[in-house]
N, C-alpha and C positions, 0 to 999 in steps of 0.2 A: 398596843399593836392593832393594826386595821386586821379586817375577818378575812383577807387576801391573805396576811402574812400568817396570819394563824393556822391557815388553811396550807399554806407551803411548810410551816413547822411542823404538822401534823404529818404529814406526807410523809417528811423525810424520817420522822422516828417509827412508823407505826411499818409492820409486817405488810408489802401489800398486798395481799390475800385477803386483809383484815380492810386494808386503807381502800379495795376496792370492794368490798361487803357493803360496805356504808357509803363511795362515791357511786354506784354504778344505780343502775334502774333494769327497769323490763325493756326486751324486744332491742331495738335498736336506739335505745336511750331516745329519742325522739322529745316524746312529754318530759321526761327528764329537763333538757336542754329549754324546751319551749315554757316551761314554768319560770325559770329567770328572763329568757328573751321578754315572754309576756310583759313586762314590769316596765318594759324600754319602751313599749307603743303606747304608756301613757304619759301624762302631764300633770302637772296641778297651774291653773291657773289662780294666782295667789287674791288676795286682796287686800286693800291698802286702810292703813289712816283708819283702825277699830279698837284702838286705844287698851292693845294686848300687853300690858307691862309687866304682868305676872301669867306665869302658865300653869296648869292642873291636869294632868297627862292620866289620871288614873283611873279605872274604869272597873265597874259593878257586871262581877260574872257569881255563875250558879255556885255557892259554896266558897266565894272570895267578894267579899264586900268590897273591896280596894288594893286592887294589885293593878302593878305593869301592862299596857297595850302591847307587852309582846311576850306571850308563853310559850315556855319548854314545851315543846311537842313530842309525843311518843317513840322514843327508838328504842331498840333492842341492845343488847350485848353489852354495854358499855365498859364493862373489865378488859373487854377486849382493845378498849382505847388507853386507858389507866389504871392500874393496879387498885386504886379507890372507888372506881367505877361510878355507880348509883349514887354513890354515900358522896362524892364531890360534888357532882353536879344538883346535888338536893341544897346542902349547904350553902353553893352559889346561886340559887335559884332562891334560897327562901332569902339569905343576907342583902339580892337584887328587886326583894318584893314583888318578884314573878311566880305566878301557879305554873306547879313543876308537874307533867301528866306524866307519870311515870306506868311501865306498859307489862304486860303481861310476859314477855321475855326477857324482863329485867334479870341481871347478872345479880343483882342484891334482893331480897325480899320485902317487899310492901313495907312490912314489918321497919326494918332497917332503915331504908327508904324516908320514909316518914319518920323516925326518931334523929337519921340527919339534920333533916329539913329544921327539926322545933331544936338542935344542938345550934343553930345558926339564929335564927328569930323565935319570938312567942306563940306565934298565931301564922304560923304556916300554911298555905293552900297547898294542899297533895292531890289531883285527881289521880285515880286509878284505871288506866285503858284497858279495855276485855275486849278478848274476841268472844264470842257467844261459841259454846260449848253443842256439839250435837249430842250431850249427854246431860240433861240438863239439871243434874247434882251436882257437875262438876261445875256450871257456872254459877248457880246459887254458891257451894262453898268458897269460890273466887272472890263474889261479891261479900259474903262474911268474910272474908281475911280482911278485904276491902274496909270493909268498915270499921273491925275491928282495931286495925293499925291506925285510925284518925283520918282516912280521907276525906274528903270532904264532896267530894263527887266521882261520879264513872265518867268513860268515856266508852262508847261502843264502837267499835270501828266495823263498819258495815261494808266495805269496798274487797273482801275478800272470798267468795265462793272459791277461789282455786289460791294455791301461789302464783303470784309472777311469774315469767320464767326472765331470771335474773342472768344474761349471756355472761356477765364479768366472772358469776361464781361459779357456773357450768365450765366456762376455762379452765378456772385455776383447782375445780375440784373443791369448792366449800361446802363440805355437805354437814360438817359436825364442828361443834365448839373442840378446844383445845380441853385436855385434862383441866381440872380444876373450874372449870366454868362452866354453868349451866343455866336453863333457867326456872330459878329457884322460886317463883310463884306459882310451880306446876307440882312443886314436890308436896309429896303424899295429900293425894286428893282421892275423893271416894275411889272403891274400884280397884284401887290400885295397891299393892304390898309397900308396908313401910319402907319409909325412906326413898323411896322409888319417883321416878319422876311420870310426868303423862304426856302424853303428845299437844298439842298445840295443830290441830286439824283443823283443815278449812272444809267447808260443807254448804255446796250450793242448794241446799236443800232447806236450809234457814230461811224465813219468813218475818216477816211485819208480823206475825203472833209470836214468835220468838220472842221479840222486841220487847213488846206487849208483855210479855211475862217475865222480860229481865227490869223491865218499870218498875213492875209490881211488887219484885224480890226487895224491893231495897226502899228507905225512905228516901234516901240519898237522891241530888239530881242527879239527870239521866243525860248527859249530850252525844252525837251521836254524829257518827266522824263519817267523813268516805262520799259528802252526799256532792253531787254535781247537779245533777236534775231538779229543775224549782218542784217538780210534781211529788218527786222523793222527797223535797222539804214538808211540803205539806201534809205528805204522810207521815214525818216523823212525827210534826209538833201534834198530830191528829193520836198517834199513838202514844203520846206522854212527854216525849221529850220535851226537858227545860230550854237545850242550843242545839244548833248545826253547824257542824265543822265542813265547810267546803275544801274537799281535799279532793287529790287523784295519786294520794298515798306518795308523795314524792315523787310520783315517774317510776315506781315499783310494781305495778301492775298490768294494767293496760297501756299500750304504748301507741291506740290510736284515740287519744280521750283529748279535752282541751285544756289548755293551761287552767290552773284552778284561778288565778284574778278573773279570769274571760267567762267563767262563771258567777260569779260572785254577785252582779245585780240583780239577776235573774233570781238567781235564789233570796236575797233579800227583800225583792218584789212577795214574791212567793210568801216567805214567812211573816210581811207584813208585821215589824214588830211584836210579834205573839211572844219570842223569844230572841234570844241572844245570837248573831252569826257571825263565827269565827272563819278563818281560811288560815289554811298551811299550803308550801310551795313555791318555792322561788324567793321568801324574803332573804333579801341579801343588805340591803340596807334601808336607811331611817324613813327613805324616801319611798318606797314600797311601803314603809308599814303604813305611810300617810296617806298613798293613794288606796290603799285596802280600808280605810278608815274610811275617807273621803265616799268609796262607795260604798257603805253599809256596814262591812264590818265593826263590831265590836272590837277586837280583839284580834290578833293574828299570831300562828304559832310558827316554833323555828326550830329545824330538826338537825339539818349535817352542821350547821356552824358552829352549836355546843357542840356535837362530838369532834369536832376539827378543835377548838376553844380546849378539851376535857386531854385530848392526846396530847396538845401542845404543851400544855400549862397545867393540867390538872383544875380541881376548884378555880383557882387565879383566872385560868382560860375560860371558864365559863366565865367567869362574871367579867371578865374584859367583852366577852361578845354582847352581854346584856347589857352592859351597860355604855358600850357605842353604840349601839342599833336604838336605845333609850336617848341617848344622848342625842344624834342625830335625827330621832325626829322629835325630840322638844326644838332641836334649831329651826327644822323642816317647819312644823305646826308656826314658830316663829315669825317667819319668812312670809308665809300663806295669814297674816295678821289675824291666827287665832288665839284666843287665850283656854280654850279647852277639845278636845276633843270631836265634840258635836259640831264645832265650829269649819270641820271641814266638810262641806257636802257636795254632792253629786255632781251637782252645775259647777265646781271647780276643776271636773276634772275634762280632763279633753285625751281624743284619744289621736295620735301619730301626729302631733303640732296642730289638729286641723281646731277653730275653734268653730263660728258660726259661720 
C-alpha cells in the first residue's frame, strides 16, 4: 500500500477526535502544510555513468552502528491509533532495521517498548525522547528508566517552552486520553504517591544549563531535537550533544517558523560535521529523504506516516511505510548514480528547477 492509501485507511477506522490529534498542527496549520510543500521546491540533479551496481543505504548514528536512513520519530499516544500501540510499532521498527525514538508520552512504557523491539531483532536501537523536567529528579529518574530498559540513546526535544495551541483539538475539546490510556513513562516518579501519574510541563524557564546537566546524568548519547537556528546548533554540540535533529516539531508549535528542509543547510554549515544531523517534517516520500540526505543530513525522521501505517494495519502498517519510503529511495539514490549515501551532495541539489 502507498503512504496515500494508508493514510485514507487510517482516516476512515480511527475516531476523528483521535485522527485529528495526530493530522492537525498549531495556529493555522500553516508550517504544518509548508513542511511537505517545502520538499516540492527541490530537485536532485542526478549523475550519470558511476558504476553504482550495488547500493549500501545504511547509516552510523549515536547508539546504532547500522540502521535505516529513515527513523521513527517521537509521537505520543499510539494506543490511541491501535490497540498494540508502542509494542507494534517497536516490533516493526526493529524487524525494518530502523531506531525507533520512542517519547515520553508513550501509551506503553520504555520498559515494554524496548522488550518489543529485541522480541522482533537482537540488537535493537531504542532512543528514549525527554522533555526536561522543571523538577530535576523527575528527569534524572526518566533518564534511569531510560537506560535501564536498554536504550541506547536520549533524545531531548528542546522546541517546547509553552504547548502549541493546537486549533483541531481546542474544537473538538481534546483535552484527556480516553480510560485506559495514559502516559505511562510519567508513572510514579519522585514527588508523586504511588501509582500516580505527573504531568508532562512545558517550562520556558529551561536553559542551555539544563541541557548541560541532562549530558551529564547519563553516559548515554545526547541528541537534541527542535533545533532550527545554526547558532542553537552550535550551542548544542558546545554543550555536549552527540546530534541535532532539525525539526519545527511537525507544524505543532509555532506556526510562523520555516519549513524544517529550508533549514537544514544552515544548520549542517553550523555543525560542521562535529556531529550527526538529523531533520523531521514533511518526509512523505523516498525522494525527500534523498534530498535531506543530499543536503547534510544523516538521517531523517518520520512521525504521522507510522501512525497513519500503526491505525491502518497495525505492526504490518508500520513496516509497509518503512519499508516504501526505504525502498524508494534506494531507487531514488539509484537513479542519482549513487552507490552509497555520501554519494548524494549538495551541488546535486537545486532549488524550484533553477540550476546555474
Amino acid at each position: 500500500m502507498t503512504l496515500r492509501a494508508l493514510h485514507d485507511a487510517a482516516r476512515e477506522k480511527l475516531d476523528p477526535v483521535h485522527y485529528d490529534y495526530v493530522a492537525g498542527g498549531a495556529g493555522e496549520e500553516r508550517v504544518l502544510a509548508d513542511n511537505e510543500r517545502a520538499f516540492d521546491r527541490y530537485r536532485l540533479l542526478p549523475r550519470v555513468l558511476r558504476g553504482s551496481g550495488t547500493r549500501d543505504t545504511a547509516v552510523r548514528l549515536p547508539g546504532a552502528r547500522r540502521a535505516a536512513p529513515v527513523v521513527v520519530a517521537p509521537t505520543a499516544f499510539h494506543r490511541l491509533m491501535h490497540p498494540d500501540g508502542e509494542r507494534a510499532t517497536a516490533r516493526a521498527a526493529a524487524a525494518e532495521g530502523a531506531v525507533l525514538v520512542t517519547g515520553t508520552a508513550s501509551t506503553t512504557a520504555v520498559g515494554g517498548v524496548v522488550e518489543a523491539a529485541r522480541a522482533a531483532a537482537p540488537d535493537p536501537a531504542v532512543w528514549f525522547q525527554l522533555y526536561l523536567h522543571p523538577r530535576r529528579e523527575v528527569t534524572e529518574a526518566l533518564v534511569r528508566r531510560a537506560e535501564e530498559a536498554g536504550c541506547t540513546a536520549l533524545v531531548v526535544t528542546v522546541d517546547s517552552p509553552v504547548f502549541g495551541r493546537h486549533t483541531r483539538d481546542l474544537r473538538n475539546g481534546f483535552t484527556d486520553l480516553p480510560p485506559g490510556h495514559a502516559a505511562e513513562n510519567m508513572r510514579d516518579l519522585p514527588g508523586a504517591p504511588p501509582g500516580s501519574l505527573t504531568d508532562i510541563p512545558m517550562s520556558p524557564a529551561l536553559s542551555w544549563r539544563d541541557l548541560g546537566e541532562a549530558v551529564r546524568m547519563t553516559s548515554l548519547p545526547v541528541l537534541v531535537k527542535g533545533i532550527l537556528h545554526p547558532a542553537d546548533a552550535r550551542l548544542a554540540v558546545e554543550h555536549g550533544a552527540a546530534g541535532v535533529i532539525v525539526s519545527n516539531h511537525g507544524g505543532r508549535q509555532c506556526d510562523t517558523v520555516p519549513a524544517s528542509v529550508d533549514c537544514l543547510p544552515a544548520v549542517v554549515g553550523a555543525v560542521a560535521e562535529r556531529v550527526p544531523v538529523l531533520l523531521d517534517g514533511g518526509v512523505r516520500r523516498g525522494g525527500d529523504v534523498a534530498v535531506a540526505l543530499a543536503l547534510g543530513a544523516t538521517a531523517v525522521g518520520v512521525g504521522r506516516p507510522v501512525m497513519w501505517g500503526l491505525a491502518a494495519a497495525g505492526e504490518a502498517g508500520v513496516r509497509a511505510v518503512l519499508a516504501a519510503l526505504r525502498d524508494e529511495y534506494d531507487h531514488t539514490l539509484a537513479l542519482c548514480g549513487g552507490r552509497r549515501n555520501a554519494d548524494l551532495t549538495q551541488d546535486m541539489v537545486v532549488r524550484g528547477g533553477r540550476t546555474w
